[in-house]
C-alpha positions in Angstrom: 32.3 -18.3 17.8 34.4 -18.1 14.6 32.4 -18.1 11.4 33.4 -20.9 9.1 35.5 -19.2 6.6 34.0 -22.5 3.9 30.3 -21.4 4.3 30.1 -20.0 0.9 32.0 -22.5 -0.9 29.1 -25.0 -1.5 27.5 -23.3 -4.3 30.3 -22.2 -6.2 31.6 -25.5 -5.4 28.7 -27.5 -7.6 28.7 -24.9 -10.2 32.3 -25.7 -10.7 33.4 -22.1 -10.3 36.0 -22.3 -7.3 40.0 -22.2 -8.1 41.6 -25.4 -8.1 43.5 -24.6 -5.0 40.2 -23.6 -3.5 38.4 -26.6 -4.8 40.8 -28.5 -3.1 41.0 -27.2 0.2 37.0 -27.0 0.1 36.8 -31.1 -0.7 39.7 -31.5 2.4 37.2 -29.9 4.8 34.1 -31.5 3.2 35.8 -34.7 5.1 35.1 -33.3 8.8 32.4 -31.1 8.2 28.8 -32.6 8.2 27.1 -29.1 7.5 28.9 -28.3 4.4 28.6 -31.6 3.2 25.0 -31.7 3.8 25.1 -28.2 2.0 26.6 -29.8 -1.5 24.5 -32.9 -1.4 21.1 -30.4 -1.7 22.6 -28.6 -3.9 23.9 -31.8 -6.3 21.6 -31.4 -8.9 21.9 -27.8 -9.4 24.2 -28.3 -12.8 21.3 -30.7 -14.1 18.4 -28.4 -13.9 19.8 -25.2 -14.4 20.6 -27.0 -17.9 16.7 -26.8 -18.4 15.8 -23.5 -17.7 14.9 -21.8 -20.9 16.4 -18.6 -21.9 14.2 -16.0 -23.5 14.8 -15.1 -27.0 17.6 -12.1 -26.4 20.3 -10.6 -28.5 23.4 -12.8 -28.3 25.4 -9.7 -26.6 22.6 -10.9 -23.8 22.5 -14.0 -23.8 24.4 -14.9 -20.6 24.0 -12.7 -17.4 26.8 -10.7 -16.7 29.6 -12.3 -14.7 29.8 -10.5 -11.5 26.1 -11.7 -11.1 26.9 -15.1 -9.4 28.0 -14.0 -6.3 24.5 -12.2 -6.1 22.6 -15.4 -7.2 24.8 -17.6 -5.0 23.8 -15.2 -1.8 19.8 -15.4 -2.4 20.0 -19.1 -2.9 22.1 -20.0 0.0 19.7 -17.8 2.5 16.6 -19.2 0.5 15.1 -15.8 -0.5 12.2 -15.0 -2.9 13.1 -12.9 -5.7 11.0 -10.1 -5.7 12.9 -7.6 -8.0 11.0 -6.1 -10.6 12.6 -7.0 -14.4 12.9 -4.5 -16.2 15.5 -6.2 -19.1 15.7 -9.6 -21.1 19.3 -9.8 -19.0 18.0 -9.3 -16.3 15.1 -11.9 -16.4 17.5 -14.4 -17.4 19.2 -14.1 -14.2 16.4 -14.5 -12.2 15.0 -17.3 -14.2 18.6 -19.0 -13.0 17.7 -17.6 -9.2 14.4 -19.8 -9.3 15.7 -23.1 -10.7 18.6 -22.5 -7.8 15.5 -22.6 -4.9 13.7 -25.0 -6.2 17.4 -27.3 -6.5 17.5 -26.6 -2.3 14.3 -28.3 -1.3 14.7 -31.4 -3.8 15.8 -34.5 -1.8 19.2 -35.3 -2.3 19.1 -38.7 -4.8 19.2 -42.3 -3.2 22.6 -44.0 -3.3 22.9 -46.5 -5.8 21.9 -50.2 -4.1 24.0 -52.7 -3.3 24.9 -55.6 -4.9 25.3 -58.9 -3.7 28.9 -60.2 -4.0 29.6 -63.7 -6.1 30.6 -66.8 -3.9 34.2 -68.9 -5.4 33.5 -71.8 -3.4 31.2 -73.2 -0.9 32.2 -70.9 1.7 30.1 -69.6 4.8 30.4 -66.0 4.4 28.3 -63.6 2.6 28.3 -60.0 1.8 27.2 -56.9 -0.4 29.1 -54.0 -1.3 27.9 -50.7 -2.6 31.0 -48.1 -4.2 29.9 -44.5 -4.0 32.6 -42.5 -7.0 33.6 -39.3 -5.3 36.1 -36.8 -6.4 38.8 -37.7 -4.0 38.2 -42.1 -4.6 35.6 -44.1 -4.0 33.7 -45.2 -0.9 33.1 -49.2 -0.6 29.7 -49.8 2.1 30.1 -53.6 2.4 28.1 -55.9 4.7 29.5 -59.4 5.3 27.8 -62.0 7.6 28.3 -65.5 8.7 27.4 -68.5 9.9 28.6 -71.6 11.7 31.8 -72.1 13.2 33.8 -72.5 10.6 32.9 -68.9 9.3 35.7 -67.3 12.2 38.9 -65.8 11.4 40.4 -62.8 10.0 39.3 -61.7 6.7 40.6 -59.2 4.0 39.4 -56.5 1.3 41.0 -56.1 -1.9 40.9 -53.8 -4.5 41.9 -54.9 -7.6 42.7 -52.4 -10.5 42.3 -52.7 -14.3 46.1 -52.6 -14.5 46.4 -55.8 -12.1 47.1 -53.7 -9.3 45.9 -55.3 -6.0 45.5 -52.8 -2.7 44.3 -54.3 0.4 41.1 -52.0 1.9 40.4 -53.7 5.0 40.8 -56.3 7.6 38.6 -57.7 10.1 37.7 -60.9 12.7 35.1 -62.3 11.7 32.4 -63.6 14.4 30.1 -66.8 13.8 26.6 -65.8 13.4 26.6 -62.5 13.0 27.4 -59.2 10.4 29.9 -57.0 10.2 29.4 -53.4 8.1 32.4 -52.3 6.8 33.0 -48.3 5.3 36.4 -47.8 3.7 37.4 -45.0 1.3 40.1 -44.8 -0.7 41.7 -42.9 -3.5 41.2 -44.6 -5.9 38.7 -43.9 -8.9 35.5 -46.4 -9.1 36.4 -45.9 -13.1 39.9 -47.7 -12.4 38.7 -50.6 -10.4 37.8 -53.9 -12.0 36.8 -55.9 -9.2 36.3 -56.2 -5.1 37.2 -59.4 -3.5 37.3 -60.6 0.8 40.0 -62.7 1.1 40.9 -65.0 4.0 44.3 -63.5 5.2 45.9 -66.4 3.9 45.6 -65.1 0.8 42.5 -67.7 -0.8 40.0 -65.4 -2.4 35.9 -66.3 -0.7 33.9 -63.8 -2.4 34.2 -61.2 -5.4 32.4 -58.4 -6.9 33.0 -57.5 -10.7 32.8 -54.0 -11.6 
């Protein structure tokens, strides 16, 4: 079997230290590879924590571990390893004060998703729904759950994005069926930041439901 040639990227990937070209190529594969995404998502809040670690009182030529030691602290974190090496400089105990924060960062539960929120009715219409947007660096991911009832509720429906700028970019379509819920997960590129609203449309064009952003 052929070692995945990505496997080291999640780390470095967090800490924001891959190339752009390699950043990219590393977020193309995050799209079709469940172990590496798994791998960043435990490893999320690494930036956050390693931000509290206190750094003992050292000359300022000290201060920051040498460069070259990241790959090292990247390696013992990945693999889960204790750190057993005896310090013997202020340098030195810096580095391994960032090692610990990095282990206790891969047994923390990755954080729950933000909820969803129920979508605003324009009329007296039989359809509900809520929609949750997850921001990503390639877009955003919409989670939407729309359910109806009656007869009346069938048909073909439609999700638009619309943009700050008035730009409108159709997401989704769907047949609806009476009595029952539908889950749709669309991503696109573009940036939750740009987006000013979510509406499901009938494909006629008549707006049922919206969700300000």
């Amino acid at each position: 079997m052929s070692e995945d040639p990505f496997a080291t990227f999640d780390a470095a990937y967090v800490l924001g230290a891959l190339s752009p070209e390699d950043r990219q190529r590393f977020e193309e594969h995050l799209r079709t590879c469940d172990r590496c995404a798994a791998s960043v998502r435990e490893l999320a809040g690494l930036p956050g924590l390693l931000a509290r670690v206190d750094a003992p009182a050292v000359p300022p030529d000290l201060a920051m571990p040498p460069p070259d030691l990241l790959p090292s602290v990247l390696h013992r974190v990945r693999r889960g390893r204790r750190i057993r090496t005896a310090v013997t400089s202020a340098s030195a105990a810096l580095a391994v004060s960032a090692c610990v924060a990095l282990a206790v960062v891969v047994s923390a539960p990755a954080p729950a998703p933000p909820p969803s929120v129920a979508m605003t009715a324009l009329g007296e219409f039989p359809v509900r729904a809520d929609a949750r947007l997850d921001a990503f660096s390639w877009g955003t991911q919409v989670d939407m759950s729309c359910s109806y009832t009656g007869d009346r509720s069938s048909g073909e429906y439609v999700l638009v994005a619309i943009s700050r700028d008035g730009t409108q970019t159709q997401l989704a379509t769907w047949k609806a069926v009476p009595d029952n819920t539908a889950r749709i997960v669309i991503g696109t590129a573009l940036k939750t930041s740009d987006l000013t609203a979510l509406e499901v449309r009938l494909t006629s064009g008549r707006p049922l439901l919206r969700l300000t952003l």
